[in-house]
N, CA, C and O of each residue as an XYZ file, in Angstrom:
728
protein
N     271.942    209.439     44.351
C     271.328    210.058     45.507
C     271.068    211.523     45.204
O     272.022    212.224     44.864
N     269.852    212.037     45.303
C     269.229    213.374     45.242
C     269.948    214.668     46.066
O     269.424    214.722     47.178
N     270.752    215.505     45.937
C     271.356    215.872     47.087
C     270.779    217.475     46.738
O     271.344    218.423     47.285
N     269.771    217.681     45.917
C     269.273    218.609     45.717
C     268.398    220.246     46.351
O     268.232    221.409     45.982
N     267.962    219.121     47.779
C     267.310    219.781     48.035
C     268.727    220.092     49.511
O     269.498    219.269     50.006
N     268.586    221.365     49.768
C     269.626    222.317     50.730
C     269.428    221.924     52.300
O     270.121    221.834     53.314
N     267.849    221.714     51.836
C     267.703    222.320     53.420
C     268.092    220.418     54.356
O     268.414    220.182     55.520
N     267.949    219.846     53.642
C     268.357    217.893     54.214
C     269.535    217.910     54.669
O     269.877    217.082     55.512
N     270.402    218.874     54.191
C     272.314    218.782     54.305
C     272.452    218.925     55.253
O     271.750    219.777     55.797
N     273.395    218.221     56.008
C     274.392    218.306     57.160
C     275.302    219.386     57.095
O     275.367    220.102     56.096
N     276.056    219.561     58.161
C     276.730    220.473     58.271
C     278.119    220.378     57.229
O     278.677    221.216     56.521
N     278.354    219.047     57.490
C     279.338    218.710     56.428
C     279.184    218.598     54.925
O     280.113    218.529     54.120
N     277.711    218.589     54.615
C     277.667    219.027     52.983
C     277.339    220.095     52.988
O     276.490    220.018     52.099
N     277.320    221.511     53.418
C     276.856    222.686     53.801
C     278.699    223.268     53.205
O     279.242    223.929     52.321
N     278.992    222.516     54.330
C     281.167    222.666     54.320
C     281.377    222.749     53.117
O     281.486    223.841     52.560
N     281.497    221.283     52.315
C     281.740    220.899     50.780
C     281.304    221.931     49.827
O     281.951    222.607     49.026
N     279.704    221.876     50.184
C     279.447    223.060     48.743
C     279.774    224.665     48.972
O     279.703    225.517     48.085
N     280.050    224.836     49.991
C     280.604    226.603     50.414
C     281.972    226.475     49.745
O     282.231    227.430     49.013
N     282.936    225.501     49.821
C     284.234    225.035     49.386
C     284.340    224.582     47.614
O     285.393    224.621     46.979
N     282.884    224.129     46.998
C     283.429    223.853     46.147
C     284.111    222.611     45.680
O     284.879    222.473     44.729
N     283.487    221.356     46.913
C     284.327    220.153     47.206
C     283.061    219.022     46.600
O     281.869    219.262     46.404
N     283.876    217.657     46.388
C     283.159    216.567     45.966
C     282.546    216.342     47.638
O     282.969    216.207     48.787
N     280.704    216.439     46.532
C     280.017    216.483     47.558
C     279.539    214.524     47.589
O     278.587    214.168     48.283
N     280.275    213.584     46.835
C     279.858    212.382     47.227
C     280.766    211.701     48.152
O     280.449    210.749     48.864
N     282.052    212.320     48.084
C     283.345    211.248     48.924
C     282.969    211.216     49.769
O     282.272    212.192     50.045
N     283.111    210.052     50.915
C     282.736    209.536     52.124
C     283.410    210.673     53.240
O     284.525    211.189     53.156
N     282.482    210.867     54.193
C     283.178    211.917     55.564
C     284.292    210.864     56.029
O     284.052    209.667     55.871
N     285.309    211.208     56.507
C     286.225    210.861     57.346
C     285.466    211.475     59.062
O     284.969    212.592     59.207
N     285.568    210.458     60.118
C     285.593    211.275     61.646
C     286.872    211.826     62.278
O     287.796    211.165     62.752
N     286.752    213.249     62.196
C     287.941    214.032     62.477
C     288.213    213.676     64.460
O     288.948    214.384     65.149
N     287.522    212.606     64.939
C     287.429    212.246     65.960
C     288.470    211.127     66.492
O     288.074    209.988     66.740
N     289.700    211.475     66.639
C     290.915    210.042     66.778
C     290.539    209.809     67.985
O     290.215    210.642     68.830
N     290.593    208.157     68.126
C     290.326    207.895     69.117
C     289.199    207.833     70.168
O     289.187    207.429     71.331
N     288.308    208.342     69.412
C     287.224    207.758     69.810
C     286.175    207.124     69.327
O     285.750    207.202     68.174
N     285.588    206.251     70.539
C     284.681    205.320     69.749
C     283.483    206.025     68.777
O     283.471    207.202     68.414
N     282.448    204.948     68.446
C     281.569    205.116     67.621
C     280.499    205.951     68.842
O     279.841    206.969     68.628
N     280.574    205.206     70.072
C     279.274    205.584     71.326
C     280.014    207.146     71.336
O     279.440    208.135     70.881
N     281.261    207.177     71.882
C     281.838    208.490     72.042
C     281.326    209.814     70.999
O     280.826    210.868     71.393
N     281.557    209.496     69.823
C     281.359    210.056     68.693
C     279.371    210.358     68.833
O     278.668    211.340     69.075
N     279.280    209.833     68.721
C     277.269    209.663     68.627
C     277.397    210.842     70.302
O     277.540    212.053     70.137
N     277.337    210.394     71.392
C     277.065    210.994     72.726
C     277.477    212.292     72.636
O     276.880    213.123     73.321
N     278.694    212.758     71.680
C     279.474    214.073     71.731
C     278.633    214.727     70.946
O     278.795    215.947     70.935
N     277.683    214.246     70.205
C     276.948    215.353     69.648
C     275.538    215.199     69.960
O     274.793    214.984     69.003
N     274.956    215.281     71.304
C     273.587    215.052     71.298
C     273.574    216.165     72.521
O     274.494    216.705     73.133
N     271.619    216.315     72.647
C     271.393    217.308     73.612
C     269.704    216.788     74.208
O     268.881    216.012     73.722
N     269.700    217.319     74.998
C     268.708    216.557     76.337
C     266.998    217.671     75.445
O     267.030    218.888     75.268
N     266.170    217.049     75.194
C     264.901    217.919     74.564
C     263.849    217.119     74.926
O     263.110    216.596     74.092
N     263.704    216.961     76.334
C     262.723    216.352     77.331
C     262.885    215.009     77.495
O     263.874    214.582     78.091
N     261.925    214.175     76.982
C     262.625    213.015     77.628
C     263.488    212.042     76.653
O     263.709    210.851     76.871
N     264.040    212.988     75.247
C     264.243    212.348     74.362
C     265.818    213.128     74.487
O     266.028    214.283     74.857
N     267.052    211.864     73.955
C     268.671    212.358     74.089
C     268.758    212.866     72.360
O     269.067    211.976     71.568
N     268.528    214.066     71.881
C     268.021    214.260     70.356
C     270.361    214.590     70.355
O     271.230    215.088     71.071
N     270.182    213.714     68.731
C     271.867    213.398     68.194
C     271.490    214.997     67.424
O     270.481    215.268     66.774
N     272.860    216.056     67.804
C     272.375    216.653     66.551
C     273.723    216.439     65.397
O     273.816    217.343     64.567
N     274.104    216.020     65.363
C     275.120    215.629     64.299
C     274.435    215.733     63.116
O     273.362    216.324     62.993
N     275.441    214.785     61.646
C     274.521    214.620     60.115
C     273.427    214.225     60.181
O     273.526    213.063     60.574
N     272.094    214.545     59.993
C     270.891    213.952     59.533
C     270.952    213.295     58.684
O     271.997    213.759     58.228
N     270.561    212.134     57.669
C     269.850    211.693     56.863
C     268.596    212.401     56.363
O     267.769    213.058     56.996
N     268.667    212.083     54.983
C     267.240    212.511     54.239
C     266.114    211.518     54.536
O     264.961    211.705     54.145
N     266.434    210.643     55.119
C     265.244    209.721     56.125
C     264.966    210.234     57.236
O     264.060    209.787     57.939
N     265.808    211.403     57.620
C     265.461    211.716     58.846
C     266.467    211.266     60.199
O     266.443    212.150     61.055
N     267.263    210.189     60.535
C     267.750    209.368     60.951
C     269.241    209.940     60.985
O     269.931    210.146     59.986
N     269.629    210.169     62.365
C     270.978    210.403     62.155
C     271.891    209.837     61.717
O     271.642    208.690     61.346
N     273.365    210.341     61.545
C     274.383    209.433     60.946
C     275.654    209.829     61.573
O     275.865    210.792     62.311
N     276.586    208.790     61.092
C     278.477    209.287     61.636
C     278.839    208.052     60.744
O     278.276    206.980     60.520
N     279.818    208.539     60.392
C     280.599    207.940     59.470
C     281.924    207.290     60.554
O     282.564    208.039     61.291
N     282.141    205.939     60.483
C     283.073    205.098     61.251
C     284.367    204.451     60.213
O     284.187    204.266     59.010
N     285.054    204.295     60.584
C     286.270    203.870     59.725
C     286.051    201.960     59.776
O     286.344    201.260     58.807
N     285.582    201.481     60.888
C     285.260    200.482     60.688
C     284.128    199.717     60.062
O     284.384    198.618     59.569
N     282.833    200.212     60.031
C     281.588    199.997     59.298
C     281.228    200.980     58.044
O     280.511    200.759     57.069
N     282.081    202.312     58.458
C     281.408    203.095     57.371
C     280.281    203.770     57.594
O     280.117    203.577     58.799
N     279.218    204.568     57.159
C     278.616    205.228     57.289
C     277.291    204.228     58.565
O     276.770    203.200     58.134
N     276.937    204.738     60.048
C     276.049    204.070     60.362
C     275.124    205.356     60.835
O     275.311    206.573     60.817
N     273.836    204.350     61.346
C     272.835    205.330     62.164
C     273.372    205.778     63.387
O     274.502    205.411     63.708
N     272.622    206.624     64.213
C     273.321    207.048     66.087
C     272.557    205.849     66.467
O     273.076    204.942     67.119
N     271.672    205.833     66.181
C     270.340    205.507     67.000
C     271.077    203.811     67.296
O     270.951    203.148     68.325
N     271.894    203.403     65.953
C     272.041    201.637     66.404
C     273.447    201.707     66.939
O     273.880    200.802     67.651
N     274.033    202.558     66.677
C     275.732    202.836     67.747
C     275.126    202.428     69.239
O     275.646    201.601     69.988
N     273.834    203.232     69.530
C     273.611    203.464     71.121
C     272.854    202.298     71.279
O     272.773    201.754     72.381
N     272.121    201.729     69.985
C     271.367    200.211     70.958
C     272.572    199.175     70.459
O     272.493    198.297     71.318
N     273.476    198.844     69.696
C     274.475    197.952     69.702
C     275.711    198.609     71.609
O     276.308    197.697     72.182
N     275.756    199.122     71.818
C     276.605    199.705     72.815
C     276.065    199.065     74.256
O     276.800    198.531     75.087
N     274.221    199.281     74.407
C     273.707    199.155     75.684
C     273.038    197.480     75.488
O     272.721    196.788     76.456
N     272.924    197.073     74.173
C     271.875    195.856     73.984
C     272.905    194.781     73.296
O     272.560    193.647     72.963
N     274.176    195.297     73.141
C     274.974    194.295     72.387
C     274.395    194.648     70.615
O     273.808    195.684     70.303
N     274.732    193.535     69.665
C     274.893    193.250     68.288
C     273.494    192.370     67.903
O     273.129    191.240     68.229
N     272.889    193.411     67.063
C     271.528    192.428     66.946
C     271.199    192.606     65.063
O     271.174    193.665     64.437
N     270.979    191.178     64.513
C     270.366    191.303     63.090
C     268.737    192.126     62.971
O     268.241    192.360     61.869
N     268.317    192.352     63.764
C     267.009    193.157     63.946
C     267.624    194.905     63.996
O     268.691    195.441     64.298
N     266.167    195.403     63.478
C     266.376    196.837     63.214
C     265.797    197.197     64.602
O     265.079    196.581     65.390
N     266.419    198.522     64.613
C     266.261    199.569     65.796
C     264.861    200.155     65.842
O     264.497    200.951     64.976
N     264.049    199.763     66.867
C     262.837    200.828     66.719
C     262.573    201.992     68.032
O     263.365    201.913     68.971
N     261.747    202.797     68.083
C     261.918    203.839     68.808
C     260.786    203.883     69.397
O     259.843    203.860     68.606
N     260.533    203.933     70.389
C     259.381    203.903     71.234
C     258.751    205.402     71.353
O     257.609    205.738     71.669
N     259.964    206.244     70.967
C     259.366    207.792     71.555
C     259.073    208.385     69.601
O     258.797    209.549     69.311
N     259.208    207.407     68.708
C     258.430    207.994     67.354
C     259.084    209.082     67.221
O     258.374    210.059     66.982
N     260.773    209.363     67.327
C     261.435    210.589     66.660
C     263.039    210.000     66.609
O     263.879    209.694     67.454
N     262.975    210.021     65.287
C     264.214    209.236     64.478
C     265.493    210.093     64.829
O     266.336    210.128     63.933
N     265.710    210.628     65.719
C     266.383    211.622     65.972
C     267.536    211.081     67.534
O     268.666    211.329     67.955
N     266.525    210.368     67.859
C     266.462    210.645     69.181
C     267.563    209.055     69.656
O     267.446    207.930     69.168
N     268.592    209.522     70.760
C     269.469    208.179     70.734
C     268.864    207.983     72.292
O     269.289    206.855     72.544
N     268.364    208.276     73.098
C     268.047    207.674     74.373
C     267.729    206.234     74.171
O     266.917    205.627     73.472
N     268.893    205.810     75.251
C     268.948    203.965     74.805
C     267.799    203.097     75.444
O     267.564    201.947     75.075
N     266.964    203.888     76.638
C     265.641    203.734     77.463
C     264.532    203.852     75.903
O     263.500    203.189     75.801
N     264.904    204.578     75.091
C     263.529    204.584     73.996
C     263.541    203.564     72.819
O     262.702    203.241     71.978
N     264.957    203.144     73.117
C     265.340    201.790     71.481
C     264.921    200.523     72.014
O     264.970    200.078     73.161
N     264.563    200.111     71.102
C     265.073    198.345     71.223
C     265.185    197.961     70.199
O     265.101    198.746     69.254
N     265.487    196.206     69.941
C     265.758    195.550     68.595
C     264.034    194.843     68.358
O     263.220    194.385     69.159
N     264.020    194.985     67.258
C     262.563    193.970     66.949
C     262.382    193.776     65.281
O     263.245    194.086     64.460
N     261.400    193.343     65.048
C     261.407    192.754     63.217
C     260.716    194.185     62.517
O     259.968    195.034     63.001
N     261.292    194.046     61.236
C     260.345    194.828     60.266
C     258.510    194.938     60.086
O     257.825    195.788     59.515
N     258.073    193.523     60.942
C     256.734    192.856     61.248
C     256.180    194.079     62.631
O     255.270    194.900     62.749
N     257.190    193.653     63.382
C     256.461    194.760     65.114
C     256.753    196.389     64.028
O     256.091    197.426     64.033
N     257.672    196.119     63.415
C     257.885    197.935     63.192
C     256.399    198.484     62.469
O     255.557    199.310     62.821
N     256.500    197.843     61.624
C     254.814    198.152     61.160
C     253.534    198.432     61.522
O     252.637    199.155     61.089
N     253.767    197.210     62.985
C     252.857    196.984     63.937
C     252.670    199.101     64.521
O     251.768    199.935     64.448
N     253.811    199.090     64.937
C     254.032    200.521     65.842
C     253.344    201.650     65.137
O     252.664    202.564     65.604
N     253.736    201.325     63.692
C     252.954    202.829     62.815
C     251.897    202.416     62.817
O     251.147    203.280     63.270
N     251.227    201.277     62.476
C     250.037    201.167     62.319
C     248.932    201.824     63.715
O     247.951    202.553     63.562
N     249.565    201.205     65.224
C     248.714    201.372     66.488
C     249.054    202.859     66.485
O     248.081    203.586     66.287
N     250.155    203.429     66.651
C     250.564    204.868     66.615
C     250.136    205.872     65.370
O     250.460    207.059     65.343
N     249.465    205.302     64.484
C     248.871    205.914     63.312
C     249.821    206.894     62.222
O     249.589    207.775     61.395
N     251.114    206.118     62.797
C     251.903    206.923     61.607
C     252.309    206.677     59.764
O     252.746    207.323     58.812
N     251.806    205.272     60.104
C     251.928    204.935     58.858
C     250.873    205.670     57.746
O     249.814    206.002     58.277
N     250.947    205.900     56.678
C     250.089    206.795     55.533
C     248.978    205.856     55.322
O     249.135    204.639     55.224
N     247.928    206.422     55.261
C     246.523    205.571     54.817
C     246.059    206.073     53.930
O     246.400    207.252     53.831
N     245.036    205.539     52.771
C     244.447    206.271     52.449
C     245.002    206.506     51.030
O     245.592    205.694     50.317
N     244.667    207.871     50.754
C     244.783    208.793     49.392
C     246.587    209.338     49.877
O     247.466    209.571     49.046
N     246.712    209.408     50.982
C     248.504    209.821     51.770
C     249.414    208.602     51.564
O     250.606    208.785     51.808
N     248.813    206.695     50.915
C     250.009    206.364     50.840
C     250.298    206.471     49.553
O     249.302    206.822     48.921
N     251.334    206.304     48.828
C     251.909    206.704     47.637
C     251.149    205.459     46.752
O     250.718    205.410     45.600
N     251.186    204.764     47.546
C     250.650    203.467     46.379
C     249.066    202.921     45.942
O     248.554    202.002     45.303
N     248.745    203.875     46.567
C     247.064    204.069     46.463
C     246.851    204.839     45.163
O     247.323    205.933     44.854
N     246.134    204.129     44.544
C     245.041    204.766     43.193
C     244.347    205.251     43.404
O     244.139    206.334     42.857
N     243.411    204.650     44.505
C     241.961    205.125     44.665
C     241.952    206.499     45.528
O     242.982    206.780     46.141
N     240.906    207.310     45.595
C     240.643    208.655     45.904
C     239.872    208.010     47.420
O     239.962    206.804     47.648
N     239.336    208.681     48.121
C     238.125    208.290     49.213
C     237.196    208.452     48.946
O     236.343    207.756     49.497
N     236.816    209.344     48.057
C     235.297    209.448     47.532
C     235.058    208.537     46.489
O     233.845    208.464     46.295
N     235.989    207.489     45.400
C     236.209    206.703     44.768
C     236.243    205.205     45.726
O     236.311    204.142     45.110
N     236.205    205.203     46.849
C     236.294    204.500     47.717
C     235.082    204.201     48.356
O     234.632    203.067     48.527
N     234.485    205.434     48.761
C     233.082    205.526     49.169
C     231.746    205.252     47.970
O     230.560    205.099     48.261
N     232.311    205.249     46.672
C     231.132    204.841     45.839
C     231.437    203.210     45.362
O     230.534    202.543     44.857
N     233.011    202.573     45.613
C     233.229    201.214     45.404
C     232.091    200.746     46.685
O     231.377    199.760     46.499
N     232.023    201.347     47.661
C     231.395    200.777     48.950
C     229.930    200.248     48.765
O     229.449    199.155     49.062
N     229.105    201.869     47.916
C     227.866    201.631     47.742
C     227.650    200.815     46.408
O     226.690    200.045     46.405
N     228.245    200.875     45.545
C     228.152    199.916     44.007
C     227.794    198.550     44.139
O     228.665    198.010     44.822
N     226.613    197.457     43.686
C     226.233    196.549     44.230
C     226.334    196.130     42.961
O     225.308    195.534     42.632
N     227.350    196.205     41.882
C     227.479    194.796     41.377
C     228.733    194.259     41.468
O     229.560    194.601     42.313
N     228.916    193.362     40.558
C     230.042    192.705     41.124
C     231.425    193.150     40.637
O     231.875    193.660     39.611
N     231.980    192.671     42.008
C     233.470    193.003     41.884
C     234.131    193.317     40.648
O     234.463    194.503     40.632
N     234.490    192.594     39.452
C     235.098    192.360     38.413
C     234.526    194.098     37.776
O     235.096    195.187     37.701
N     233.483    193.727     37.505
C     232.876    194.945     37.026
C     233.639    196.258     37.004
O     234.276    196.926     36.190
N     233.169    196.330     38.655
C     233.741    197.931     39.378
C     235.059    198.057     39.289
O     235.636    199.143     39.221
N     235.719    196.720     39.285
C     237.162    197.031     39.161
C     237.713    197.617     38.118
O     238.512    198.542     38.260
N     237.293    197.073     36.749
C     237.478    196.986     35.635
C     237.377    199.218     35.624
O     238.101    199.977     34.979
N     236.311    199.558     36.512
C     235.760    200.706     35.741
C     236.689    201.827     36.533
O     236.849    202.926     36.002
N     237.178    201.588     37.561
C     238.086    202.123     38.418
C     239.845    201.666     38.025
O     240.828    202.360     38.284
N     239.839    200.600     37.487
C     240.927    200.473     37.119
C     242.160    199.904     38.362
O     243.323    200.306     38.400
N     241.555    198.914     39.287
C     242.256    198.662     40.088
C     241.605    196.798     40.107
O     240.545    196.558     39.528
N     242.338    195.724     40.776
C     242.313    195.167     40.501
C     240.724    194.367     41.929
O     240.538    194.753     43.083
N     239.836    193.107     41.054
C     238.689    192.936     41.499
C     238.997    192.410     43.437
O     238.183    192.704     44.311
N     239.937    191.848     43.640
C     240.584    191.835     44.921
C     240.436    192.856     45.838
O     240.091    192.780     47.017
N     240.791    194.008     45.044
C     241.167    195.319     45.889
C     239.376    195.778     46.096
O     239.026    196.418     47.088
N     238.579    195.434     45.238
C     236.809    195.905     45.818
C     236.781    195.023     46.522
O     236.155    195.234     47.560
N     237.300    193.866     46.387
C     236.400    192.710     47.387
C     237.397    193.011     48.686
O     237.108    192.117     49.481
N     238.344    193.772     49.232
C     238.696    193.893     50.189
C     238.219    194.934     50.521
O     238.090    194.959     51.745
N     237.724    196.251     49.816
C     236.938    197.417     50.332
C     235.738    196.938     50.920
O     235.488    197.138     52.109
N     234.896    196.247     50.073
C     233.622    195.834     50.964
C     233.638    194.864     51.726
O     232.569    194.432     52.156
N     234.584    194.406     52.006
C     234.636    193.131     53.052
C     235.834    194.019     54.918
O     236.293    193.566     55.966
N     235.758    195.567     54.121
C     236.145    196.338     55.398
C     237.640    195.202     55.570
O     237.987    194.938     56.721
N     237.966    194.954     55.090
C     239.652    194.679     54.815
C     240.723    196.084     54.670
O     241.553    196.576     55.435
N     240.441    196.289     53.867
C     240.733    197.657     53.287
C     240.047    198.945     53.701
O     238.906    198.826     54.146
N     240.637    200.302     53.610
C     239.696    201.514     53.852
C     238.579    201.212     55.163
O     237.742    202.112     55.240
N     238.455    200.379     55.952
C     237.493    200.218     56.951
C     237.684    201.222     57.592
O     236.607    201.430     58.149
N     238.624    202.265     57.977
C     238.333    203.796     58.763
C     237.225    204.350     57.922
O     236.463    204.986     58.650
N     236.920    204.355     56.932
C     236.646    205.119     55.941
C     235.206    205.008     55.961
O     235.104    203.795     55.777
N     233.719    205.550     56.083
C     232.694    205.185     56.432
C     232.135    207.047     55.839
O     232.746    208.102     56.015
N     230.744    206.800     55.109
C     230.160    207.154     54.353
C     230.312    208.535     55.070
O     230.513    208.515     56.284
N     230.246    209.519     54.533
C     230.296    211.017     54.705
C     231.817    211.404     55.556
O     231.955    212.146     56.528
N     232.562    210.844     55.022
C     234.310    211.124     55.647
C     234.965    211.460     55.038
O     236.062    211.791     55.487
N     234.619    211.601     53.340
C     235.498    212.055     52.298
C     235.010    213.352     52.552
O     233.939    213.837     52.917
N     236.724    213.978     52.080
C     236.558    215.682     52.034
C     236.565    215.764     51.184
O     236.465    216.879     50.672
């Protein structure tokens, strides 16, 4: 795990490296006796209509607390296991800030709806922004106009003849429409 960058650290790896301490051993909760909900609720604060945890962050973004019984979990599923019960489905957030434990903004649903959410909410990366994209948009916009065949263009772009036949069949890149590349 990357623990490189300063500014991701919690307060408790902030502690460790001022000290000079092993910054991988697991946190202990200096919290006896109280629960996991207790623990999560004791560190949050009201920032409109969202209950924002400020406890450890994650480098995902996603809060954390370390439990003696599970071990390291999120806030966000302390507060929907607490109000929704125990669910094999992941936690999603209706208010789009990983931060945030208001149990009115969680629910349980599949990795399938979660996708769904970035996609309608436009958070997911498109484009030349997702990591796994080759193609450029202006490399995109001349696969569009190129009228021979697939195999061809692929070959010359270096991506596979599938991936043109889903550009021009507006499968793919369909936001993407002639004079949109910057």
């Amino acid at each position: 795990r990357d623990i490189s960058n300063r500014s991701l650290w919690c307060s408790g790896h902030r502690f460790r490296h001022s000290k000079k301490m092993d910054m991988d051993k697991p946190f202990q909760v200096h919290r006896k006796g109280m629960s996991a909900y207790d623990n999560v609720m004791s560190q949050t604060k009201r920032e409109g209509e969202c209950l924002v945890f400020t406890g450890c962050i994650a480098a995902n973004g996603y809060g954390r607390i370390e439990t003696k019984a599970t071990g390291e979990v999120s806030a966000h599923r302390v507060i929907a296991e607490h109000h929704y019960g125990k669910s094999s489905q992941i936690v999603l957030h209706s208010c789009d800030n990983p931060i945030c434990v208001e149990y009115t903004h969680l629910r349980y649903g599949s990795h399938k709806e979660n996708g769904a959410d970035k996609s309608i909410r436009a958070r997911a990366p498109r484009g030349e922004d997702n990591h796994k994209s080759i193609l450029t948009e202006a490399q995109v916009l001349q696969i569009k106009a190129d009228q021979r065949v697939s195999r061809v263009i692929a070959e010359e772009y270096g991506c596979a003849a599938k991936t043109v036949r889903n550009i021009k069949q507006g499968i793919t890149w369909s936001w993407l429409t002639t004079g949109t590349a910057a």
